[in-house]
C-alpha positions as CSV (number, residue, x, y, z in Angstrom):
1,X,50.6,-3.1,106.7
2,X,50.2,-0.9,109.4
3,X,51.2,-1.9,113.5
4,X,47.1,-1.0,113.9
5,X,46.1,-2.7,111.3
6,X,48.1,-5.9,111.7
7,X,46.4,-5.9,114.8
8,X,42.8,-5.4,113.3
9,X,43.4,-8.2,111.1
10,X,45.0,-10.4,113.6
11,X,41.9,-9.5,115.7
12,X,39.2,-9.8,113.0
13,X,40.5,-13.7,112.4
14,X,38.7,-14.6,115.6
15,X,35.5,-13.6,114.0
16,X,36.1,-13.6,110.4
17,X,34.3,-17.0,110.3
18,X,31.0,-16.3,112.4
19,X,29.8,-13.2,110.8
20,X,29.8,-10.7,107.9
21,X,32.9,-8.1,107.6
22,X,30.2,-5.4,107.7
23,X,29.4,-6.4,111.2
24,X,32.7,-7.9,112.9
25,X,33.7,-4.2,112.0
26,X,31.0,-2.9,114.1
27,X,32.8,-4.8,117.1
28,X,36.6,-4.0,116.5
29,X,35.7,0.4,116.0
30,X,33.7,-0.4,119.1
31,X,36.3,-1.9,121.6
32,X,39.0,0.3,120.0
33,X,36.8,3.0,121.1
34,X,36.5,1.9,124.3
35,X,40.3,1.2,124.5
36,X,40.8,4.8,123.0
37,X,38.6,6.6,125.9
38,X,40.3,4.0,129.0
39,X,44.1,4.6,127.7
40,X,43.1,8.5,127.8
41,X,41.5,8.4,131.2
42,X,44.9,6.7,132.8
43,X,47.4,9.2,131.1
44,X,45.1,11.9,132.9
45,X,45.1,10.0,136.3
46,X,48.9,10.4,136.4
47,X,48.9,13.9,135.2
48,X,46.5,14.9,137.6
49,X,48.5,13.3,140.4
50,X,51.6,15.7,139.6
51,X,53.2,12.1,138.8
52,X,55.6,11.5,135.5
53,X,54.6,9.2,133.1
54,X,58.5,8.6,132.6
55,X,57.9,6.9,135.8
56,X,54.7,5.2,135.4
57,X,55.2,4.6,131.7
58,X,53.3,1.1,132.0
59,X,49.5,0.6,132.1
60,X,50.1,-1.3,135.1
61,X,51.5,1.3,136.7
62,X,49.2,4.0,135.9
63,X,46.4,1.7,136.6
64,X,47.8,1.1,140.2
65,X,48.2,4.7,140.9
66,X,44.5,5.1,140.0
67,X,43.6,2.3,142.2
68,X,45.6,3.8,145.5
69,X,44.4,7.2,144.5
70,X,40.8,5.8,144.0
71,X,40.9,3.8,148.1
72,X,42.0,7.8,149.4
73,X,37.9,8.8,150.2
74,X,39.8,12.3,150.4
75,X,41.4,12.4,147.0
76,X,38.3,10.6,145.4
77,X,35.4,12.8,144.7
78,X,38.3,15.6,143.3
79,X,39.8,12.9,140.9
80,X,36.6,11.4,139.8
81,X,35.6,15.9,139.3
82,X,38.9,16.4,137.6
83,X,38.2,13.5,134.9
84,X,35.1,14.6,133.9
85,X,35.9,18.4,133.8
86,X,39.1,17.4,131.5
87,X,37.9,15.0,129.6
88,X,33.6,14.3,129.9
89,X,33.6,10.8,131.5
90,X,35.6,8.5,134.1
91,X,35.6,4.8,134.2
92,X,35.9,2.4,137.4
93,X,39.4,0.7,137.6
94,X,37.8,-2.8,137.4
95,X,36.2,-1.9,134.0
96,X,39.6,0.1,132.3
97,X,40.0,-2.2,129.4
98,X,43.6,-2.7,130.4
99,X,42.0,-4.5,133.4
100,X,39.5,-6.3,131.0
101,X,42.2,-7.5,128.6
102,X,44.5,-8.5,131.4
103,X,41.6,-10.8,132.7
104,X,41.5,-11.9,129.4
105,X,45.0,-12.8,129.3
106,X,44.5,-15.1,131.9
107,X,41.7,-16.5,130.3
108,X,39.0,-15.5,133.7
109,X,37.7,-12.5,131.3
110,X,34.0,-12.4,132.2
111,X,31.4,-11.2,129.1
112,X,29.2,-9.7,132.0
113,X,32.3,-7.2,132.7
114,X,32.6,-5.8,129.5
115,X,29.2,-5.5,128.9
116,X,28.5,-3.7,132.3
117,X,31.3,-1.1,131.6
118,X,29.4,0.1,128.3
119,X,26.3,0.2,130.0
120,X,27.9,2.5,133.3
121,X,29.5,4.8,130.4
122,X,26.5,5.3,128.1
123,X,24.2,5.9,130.9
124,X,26.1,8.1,133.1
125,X,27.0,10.3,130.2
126,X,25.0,11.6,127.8
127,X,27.6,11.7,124.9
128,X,27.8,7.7,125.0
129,X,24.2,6.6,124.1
130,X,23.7,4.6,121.9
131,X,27.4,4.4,121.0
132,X,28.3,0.6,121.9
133,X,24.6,-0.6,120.9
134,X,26.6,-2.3,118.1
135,X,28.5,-4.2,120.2
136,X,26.1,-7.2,120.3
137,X,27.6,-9.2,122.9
138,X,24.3,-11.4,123.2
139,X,24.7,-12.3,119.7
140,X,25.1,-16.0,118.4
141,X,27.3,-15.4,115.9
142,X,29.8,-14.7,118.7
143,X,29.0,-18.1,119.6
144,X,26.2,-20.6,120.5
145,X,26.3,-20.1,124.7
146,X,27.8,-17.3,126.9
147,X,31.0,-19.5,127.3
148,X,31.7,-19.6,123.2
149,X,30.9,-16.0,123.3
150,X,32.9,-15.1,126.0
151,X,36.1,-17.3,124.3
152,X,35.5,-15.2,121.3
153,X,35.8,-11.8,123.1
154,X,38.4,-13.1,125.0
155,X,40.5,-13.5,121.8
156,X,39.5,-10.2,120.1
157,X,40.8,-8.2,123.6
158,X,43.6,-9.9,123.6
159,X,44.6,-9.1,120.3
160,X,43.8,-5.4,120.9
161,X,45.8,-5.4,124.3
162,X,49.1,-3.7,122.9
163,X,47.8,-1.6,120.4
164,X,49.2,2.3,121.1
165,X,46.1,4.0,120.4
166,X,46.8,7.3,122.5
167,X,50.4,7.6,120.6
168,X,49.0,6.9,117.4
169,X,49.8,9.9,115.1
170,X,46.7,9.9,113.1
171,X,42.8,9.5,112.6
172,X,42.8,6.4,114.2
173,X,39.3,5.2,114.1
174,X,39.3,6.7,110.1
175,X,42.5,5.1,109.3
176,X,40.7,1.8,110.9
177,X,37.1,1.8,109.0
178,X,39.0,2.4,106.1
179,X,41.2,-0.7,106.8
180,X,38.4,-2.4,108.0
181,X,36.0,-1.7,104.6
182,X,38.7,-2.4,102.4
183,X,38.4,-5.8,104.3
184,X,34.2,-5.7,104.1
185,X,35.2,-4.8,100.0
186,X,37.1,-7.3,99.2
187,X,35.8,-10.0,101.6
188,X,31.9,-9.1,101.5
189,X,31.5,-7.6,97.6
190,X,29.2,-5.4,99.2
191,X,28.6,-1.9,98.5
192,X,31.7,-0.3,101.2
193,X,32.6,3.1,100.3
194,X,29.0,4.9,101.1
195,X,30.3,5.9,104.7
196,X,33.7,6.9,103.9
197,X,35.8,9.7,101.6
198,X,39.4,8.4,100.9
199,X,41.4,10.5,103.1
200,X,43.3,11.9,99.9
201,X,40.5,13.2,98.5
202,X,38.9,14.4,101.7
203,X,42.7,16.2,102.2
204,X,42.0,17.8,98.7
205,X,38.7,18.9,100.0
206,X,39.2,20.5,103.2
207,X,41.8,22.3,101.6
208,X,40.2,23.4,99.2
209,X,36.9,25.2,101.6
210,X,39.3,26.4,104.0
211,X,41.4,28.5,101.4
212,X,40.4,32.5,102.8
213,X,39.2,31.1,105.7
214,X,42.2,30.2,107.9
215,X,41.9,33.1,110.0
216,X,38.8,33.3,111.5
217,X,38.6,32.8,115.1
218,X,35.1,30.8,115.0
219,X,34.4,28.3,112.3
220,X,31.9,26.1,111.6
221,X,31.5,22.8,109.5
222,X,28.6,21.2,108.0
223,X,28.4,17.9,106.5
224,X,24.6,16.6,106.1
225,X,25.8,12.9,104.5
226,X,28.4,13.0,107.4
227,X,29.5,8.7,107.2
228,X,32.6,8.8,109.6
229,X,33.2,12.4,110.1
230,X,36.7,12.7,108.7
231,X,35.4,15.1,105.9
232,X,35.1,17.6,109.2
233,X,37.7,16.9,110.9
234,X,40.3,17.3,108.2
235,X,39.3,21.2,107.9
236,X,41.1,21.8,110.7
237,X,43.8,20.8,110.1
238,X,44.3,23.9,107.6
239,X,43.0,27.0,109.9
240,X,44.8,28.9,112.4
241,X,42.6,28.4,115.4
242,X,41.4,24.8,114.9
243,X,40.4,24.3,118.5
244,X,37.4,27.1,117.8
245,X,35.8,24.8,115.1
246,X,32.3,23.7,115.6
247,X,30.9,20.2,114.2
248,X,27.7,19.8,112.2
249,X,26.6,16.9,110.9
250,X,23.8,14.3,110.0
251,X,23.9,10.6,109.4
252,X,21.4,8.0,108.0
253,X,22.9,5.3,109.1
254,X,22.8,4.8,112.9
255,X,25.7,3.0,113.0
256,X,27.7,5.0,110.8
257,X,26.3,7.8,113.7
258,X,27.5,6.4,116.1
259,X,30.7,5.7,114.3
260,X,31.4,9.6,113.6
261,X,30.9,10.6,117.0
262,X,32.9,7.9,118.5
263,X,36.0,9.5,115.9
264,X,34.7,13.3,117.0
265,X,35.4,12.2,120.7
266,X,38.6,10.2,119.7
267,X,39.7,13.6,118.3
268,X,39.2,15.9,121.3
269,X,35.9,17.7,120.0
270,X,34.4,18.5,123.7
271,X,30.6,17.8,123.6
272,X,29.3,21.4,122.9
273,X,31.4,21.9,120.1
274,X,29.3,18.9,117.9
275,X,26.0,18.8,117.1
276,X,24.9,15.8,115.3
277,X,22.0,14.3,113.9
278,X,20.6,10.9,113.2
279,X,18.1,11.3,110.7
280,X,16.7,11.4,106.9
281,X,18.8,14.8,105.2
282,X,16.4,15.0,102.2
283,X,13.1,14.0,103.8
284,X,13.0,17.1,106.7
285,X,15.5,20.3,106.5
286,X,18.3,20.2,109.2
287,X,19.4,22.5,110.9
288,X,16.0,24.6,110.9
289,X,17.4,26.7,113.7
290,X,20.4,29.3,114.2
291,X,23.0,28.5,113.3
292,X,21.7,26.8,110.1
293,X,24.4,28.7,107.7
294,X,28.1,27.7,107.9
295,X,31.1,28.3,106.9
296,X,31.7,25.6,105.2
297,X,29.7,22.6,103.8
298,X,31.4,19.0,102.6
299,X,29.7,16.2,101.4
300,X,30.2,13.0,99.9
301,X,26.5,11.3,99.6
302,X,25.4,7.8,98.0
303,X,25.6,8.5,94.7
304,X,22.6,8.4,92.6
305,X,20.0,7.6,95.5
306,X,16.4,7.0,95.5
307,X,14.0,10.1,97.5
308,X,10.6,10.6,97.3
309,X,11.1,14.1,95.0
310,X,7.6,14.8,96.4
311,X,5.9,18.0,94.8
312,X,5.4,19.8,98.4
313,X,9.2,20.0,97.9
314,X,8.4,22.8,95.7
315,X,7.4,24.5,98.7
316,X,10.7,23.7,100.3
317,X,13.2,26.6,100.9
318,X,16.2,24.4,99.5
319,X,14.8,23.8,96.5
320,X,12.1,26.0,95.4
321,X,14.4,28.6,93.3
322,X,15.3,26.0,90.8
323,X,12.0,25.7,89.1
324,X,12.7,22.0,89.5
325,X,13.0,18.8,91.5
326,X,16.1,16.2,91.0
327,X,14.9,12.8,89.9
328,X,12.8,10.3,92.1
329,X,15.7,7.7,91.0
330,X,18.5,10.0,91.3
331,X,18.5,12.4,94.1
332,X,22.5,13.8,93.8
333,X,21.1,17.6,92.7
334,X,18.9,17.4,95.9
335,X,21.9,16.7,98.1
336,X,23.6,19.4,96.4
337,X,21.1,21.8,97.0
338,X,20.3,21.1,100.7
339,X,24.0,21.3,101.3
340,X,24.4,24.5,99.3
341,X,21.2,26.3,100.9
342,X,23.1,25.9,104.7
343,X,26.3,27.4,102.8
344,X,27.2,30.8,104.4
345,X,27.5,33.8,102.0
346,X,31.2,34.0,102.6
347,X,31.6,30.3,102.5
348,X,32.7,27.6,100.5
349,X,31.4,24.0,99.4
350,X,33.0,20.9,98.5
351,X,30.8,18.0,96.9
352,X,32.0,14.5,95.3
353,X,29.2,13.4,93.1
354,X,29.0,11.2,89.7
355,X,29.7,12.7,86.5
356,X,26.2,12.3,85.4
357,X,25.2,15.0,87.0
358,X,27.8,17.7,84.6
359,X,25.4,16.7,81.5
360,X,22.1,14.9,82.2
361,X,19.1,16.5,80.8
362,X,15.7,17.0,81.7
363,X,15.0,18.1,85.3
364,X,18.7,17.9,86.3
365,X,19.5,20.4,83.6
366,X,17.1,22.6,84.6
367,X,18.2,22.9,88.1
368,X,22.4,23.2,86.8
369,X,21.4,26.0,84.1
370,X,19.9,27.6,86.9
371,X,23.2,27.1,89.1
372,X,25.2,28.4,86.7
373,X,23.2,31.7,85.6
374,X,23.6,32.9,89.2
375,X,27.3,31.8,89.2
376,X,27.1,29.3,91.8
377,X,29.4,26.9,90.6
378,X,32.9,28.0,91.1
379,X,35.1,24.5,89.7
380,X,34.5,21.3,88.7
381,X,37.5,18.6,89.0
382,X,36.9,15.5,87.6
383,X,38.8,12.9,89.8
384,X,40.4,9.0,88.5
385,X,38.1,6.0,88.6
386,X,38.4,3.4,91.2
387,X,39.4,6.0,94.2
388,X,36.3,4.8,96.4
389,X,35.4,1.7,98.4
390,X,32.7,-0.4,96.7
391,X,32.4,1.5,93.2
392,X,34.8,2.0,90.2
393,X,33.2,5.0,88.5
394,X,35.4,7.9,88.4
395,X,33.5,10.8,90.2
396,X,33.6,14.7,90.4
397,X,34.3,17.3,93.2
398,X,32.2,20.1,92.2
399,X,33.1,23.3,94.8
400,X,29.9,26.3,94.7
401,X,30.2,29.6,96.3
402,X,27.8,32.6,97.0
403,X,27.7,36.1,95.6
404,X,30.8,35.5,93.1
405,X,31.6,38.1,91.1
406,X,31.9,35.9,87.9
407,X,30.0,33.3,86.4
408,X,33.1,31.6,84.8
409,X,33.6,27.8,85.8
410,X,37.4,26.2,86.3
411,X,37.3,22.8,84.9
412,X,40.2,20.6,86.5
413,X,41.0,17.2,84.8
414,X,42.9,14.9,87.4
415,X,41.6,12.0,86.1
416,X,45.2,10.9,84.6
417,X,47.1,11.7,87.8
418,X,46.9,8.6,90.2
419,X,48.7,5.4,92.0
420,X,47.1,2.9,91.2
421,X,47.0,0.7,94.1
422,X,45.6,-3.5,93.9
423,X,42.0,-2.7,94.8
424,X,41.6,1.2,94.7
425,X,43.3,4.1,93.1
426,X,45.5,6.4,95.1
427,X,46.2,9.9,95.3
428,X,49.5,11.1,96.0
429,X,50.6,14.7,98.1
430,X,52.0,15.7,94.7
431,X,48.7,15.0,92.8
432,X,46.8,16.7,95.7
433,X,48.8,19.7,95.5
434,X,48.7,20.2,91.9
435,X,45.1,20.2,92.1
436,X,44.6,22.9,95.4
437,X,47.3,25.3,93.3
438,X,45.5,25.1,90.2
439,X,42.2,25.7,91.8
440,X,43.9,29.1,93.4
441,X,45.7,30.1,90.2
442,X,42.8,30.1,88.6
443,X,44.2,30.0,85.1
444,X,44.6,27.4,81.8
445,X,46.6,24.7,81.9
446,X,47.2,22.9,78.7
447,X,45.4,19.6,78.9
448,X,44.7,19.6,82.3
449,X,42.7,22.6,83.1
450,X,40.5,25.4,81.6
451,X,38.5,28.5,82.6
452,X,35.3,28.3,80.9
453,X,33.4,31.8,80.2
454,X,29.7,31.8,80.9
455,X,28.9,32.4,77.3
456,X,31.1,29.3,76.4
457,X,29.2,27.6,78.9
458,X,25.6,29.0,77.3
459,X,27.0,27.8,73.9
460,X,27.5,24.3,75.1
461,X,23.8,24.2,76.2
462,X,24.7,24.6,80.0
463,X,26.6,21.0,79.7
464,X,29.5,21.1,82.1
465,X,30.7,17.4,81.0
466,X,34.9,18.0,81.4
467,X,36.4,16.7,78.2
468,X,34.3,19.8,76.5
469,X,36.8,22.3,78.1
470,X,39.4,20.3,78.8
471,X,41.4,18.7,76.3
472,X,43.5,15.8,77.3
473,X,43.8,14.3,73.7
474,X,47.3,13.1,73.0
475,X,48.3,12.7,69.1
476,X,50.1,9.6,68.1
477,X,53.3,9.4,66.2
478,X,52.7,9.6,62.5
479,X,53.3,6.1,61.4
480,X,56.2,5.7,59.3
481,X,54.7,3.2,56.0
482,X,58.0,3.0,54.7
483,X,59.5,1.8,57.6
484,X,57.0,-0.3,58.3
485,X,57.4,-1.7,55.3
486,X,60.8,-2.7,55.2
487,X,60.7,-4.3,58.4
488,X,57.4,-6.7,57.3
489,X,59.9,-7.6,54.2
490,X,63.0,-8.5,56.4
491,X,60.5,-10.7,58.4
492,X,59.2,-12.4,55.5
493,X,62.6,-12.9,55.0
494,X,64.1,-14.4,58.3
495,X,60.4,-16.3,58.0
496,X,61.1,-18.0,54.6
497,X,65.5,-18.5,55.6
498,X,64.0,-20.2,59.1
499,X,61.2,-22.6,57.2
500,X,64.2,-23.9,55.0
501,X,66.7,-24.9,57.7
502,X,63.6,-26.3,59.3
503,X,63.0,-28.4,56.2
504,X,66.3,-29.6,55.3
505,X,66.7,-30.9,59.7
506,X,63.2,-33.0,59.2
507,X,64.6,-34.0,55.3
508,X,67.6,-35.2,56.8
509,X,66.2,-37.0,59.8
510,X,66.9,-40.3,60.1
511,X,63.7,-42.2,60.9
512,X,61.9,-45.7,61.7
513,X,58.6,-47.2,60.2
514,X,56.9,-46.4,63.6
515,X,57.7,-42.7,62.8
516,X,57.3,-42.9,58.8
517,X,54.3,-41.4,58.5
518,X,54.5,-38.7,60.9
519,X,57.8,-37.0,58.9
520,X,55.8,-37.4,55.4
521,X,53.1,-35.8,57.0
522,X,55.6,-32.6,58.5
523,X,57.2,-32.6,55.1
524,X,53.8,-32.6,52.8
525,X,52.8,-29.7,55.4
526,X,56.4,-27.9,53.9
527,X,55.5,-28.2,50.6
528,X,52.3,-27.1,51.0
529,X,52.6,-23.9,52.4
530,X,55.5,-23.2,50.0
């Protein structure tokens, strides 16, 4: 277990026992947040002073520095001008968290503090709203009165206190909801996964839509089921000019909102740069405005959803050219579509779906022949079961481009290629990479992948189901009778050689009347089976 998530845990155990996992997570991304945006503001303090932070290499030092600089009326206004040019925000020195968590160590924390420091944030900047809403610090199930709820918060800051999040070298607030669920999984039984792509297969992904697209200088990234945001983010880490990227995305799920823009923040994305929606994906089209193509589109939506499927959404320019509607109960083919409609021409999509959708008939069939006679679909890679929080199925990436040249499909079968881990599946970099070379190879590989022709494709009736192109059967040895035989007549042998000793020991017993009958009875059992 990880330093951060030792801490998480350690944190979570003060309120593990008043309330769901699904909401105590709410509170630990929240304050970590918070923590996140407070550590960053005092590392910029010291830089803006021309000062070292070899020499103020302590919180309490930095936070002292801000202090003095803060009492200068003179130096003020420019510090307070340079924070918010740098990084969007500043925060008071009697609301850092450093402060808060220090108050807390000496057990005078005040509930009243914290809660004024989100509200000063969220309303002086625009980006915050909303953002620490979860953060219930009224709640009950913190405690019955303000003192139990303060006691509780108390204990949950001080368990966060030494947590390096500004030197962590990773997705911090994705690498903690996924901690974090696999606690609400496991804990909870509840449905986890919705919000959140394993970060192995959202690797494989971004990868995957950023292959002949590393070098443009502007890029943009579209996720319309966007949970957590780490499907964007991971893009850039495979382009050339990642600080150009621009941020798409819409969310269901307020919280889950909220969560992705708190990890877009935590990652540097200055404010202009996203533009994110909370709203319904399906039931109104998003973006209706320029830009509303991009260059590339990832999604990972709940799988087999309810919609509406409404017939004025034959009207609808995501979905009118397929002559047909995706299920009311199953709505994956309208995700696909509305994701696939904001696609640029030059772009590439990435979508993990279940494998239903390969094969199903009726309307569903109607809308993937269609797919497939314009050559839309450009792979299909069936991954192993049990990768996601919350279900075991074992889903597919399916990747679509425009204006292809071909209607031939690459079928990819990684299904056999995992860790398996205690409670989900695992991807490793080797099993990753096999995958993104095969998808650029674009050639056969004996039992694991295949390059289906579109006539192939036509003869199968437009079924895309993976074991129809790809075949991963394994012979078994030819069983040897013979063989077999001798060794069942050697161990009828040893069988009859071992019941014979056994009879002559119990013969030969010596034995009172107490135990008479029992040793008849072992021996008539002998002759019996003889």
């Amino acid at each position: 277990m990880s330093a951060l998530n030792q801490k998480l845990f350690s944190a979570a155990d003060n309120l593990r026992s008043k309330m769901d996992a699904s909401e105590y997570k709410n509170y630990l991304l929240g304050l970590i947040f918070y923590k996140y945006l407070s550590d960053k503001l005092l590392e910029k303090v010291v830089v803006s002073a021309d000062a070292s932070l070899e020499e103020y290499d302590t919180q309490k030092k930095q936070t002292e520095l801000y202090i003095e600089l803060m009492s200068d009326d003179e130096i003020k206004d420019d510090l307070i001008e340079t924070l918010v040019d740098t990084l969007g925000y500043d925060i008071a020195p009697e609301y850092l968290f450093n402060v808060l968590a220090d108050h807390a160590q000496q057990n005078i924390f005040q509930l009243n503090d914290l809660n004024k420091a989100f509200v000063e944030l969220a309303s002086k900047y625009e980006q915050f709203n909303g953002l620490f809403d979860d953060v219930d610090l009224t709640s009950k199930k913190l405690g019955s009165d303000d003192q139990q709820r303060n006691i509780t918060i108390t204990e949950v800051l001080k368990k966060l206190a030494y947590v390096d999040l500004v030197g962590y070298g990773g997705d911090v607030i994705g690498d903690a909801y996924e901690f974090l669920i696999s606690q609400f999984a496991s804990e909870a039984g509840k449905k986890a996964g919705e919000f959140y792509t394993p970060h192995q297969v959202s690797d494989m992904m971004a990868q995957i839509v950023a292959l002949g697209q590393e070098n443009k200088k502007l890029f943009s990234i579209f996720d319309p089921t966007m949970g957590s945001g780490s499907l964007m983010l991971n893009v850039r880490n495979y382009l050339n000019y990642p600080d150009s990227v621009k941020y798409h995305g819409q969310e269901l799920n307020t919280t889950t909102f909220n969560l992705a823009k708190m990890n877009l923040i935590l990652h540097g994305v200055d404010n202009e740069d996203m533009r994110l929606r909370n709203g319904d994906t399906l039931n109104k089209d998003w973006p209706t405005d320029e830009p509303y193509t991009f260059d590339s589109v990832l999604m990972n939506p709940p799988y087999s959803a309810k919609w509406s499927a409404d017939d004025t959404f034959l009207d609808d320019s995501r979905f009118n050219r397929y002559g047909k509607l995706a299920p009311k109960t199953k709505a994956d083919f309208a995700f696909l579509l509305h994701g696939f409609y904001h696609l640029k021409d030059s772009g590439t999509m990435a979508i993990v779906l279940p494998h239903g959708i390969l094969f199903r008939g009726a309307a569903e069939g109607v809308i993937r022949k269609k797919l497939l006679e314009d050559g839309s679909i450009d792979a299909v890679i069936g991954l192993p079961g049990n990768m996601f929080f919350g279900t075991s199925i074992p889903t597919t990436v399916v990747i679509l481009k425009k204006n292809r040249e071909t209607r031939d499909v690459l079928f990819i079968d990684a299904s056999k290629d995992f860790i398996k881990g205690k409670n989900q599946n695992k991807l490793s970099t080797e099993h990753i990479d096999r995958i993104v070379e095969t998808y650029k190879k674009r050639e056969t590989v004996e039992k694991y992948a295949y390059v289906a022709s579109f006539d192939e494709i036509k003869e199968n009736d437009f079924n895309l189901n993976i074991p129809r192109y790809v075949d991963t059967f394994e012979e078994e040895e030819e069983i040897d009778l013979a063989t077999i035989g001798s060794e069942l007549k050697m161990a009828r042998e040893k069988k009859a050689e071992l019941e014979a000793s056994l009879f002559e020991m119990i013969f030969s017993l010596q034995y009172d009347e107490e135990n008479e009958k029992w040793i008849q009875g072992a021996l008539e059992v002998f002759k019996n089976e003889k």
